[in-house]
Each structure stands twice: as structure tokens, then as C-alpha cells.
C-alpha positions as CSV (number, residue, x, y, z in Angstrom):
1,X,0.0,0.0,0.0
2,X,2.5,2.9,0.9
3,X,4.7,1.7,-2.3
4,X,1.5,2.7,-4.5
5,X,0.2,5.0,-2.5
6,X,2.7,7.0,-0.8
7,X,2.1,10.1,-2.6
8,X,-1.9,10.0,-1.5
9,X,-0.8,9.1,2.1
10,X,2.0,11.6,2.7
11,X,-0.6,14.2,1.4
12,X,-3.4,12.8,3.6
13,X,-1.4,13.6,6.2
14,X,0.2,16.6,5.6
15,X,-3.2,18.0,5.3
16,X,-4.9,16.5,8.1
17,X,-2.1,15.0,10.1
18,X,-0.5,15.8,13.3
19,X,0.4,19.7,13.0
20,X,-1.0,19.7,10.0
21,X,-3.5,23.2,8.6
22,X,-6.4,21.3,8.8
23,X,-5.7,19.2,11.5
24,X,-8.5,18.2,14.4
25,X,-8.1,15.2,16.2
26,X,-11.2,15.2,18.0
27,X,-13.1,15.1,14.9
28,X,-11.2,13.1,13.3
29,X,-8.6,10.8,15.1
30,X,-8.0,8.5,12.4
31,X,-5.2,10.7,11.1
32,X,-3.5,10.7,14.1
33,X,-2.8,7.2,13.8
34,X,-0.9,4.8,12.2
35,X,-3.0,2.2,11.6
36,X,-4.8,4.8,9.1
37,X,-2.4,3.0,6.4
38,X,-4.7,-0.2,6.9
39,X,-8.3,1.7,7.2
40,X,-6.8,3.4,3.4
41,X,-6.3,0.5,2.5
42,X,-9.7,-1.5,3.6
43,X,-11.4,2.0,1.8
44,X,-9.6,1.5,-1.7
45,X,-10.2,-2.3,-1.3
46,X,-13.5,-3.7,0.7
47,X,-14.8,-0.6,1.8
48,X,-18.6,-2.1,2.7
49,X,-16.8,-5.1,4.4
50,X,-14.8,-2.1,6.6
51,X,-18.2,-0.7,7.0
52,X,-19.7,-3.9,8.6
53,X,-17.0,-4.5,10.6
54,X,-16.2,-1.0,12.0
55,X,-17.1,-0.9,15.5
56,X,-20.1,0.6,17.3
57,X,-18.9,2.2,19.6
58,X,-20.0,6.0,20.1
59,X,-19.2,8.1,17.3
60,X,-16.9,5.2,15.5
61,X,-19.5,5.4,12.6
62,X,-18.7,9.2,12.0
63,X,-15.1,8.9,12.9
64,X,-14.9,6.1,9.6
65,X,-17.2,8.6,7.7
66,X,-15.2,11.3,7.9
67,X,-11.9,10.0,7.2
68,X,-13.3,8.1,4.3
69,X,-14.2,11.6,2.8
70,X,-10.6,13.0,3.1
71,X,-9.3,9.5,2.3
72,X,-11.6,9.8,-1.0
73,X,-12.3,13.6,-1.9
74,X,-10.1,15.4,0.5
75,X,-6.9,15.1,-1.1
76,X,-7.7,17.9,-4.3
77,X,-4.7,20.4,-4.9
């Protein structure tokens, strides 16, 4: 994943990572983390199967809704 897609990742979080302009982990703390790399992948791969399998625990369902919109359509220069 971060051979092909290490251009999309290190702009992922360079816009919404740590320190980043448009950084806000309590909104978002997917992009805080590491294991992002495997939810981007899960998202370009089996995204319904992530869906089912995501956790319901308070807010989780937002939390994966929201990264999957800068994973998908937040990344435009």
C-alpha cells in the first residue's frame, strides 16, 4: 500500500495529520494514527466489508465517515 500509495498518504497527512493546517483530532482521530495505512487500504479495497465491521462504539461510525471523505475527496490540490 505505501509503495502505491505514498504520494496519496503523505498528502493525507500533511493536510490533516498531526500539525498539520487542517488538523483536528477530536473530529477526526484517524489521522493521528498509524494504523490509518490499513483503514486506506480497507477503503480502496473492501470498503462495505470495513463498513460492517467498524465498530459501534459512540461516534466510531462518524469517525470512519469522515476519514473516508478526506481518504476519497479530501486530497484535491
Amino acid at each position: 500500500m505505501a509503495d502505491t500509495k505514498g504520494e496519496r498518504l503523505a498528502q493525507l497527512y500533511g493536510k490533516y495529520g498531526p500539525s498539520a493546517p487542517f488538523a483536528d483530532e477530536s473530529r477526526c482521530y484517524l489521522t493521528h494514527q498509524p494504523e490509518s495505512v490499513v483503514v486506506c487500504e480497507r477503503l480502496d479495497t473492501v470498503p462495505m466489508w470495513l463498513e460492517g465491521v467498524w465498530n459501534d462504539e459512540i461516534d466510531a461510525e462518524l469517525v470512519l465517515e469522515r476519514f473516508t471523505k478526506f481518504w476519497r475527496f479530501g486530497l484535491g490540490t
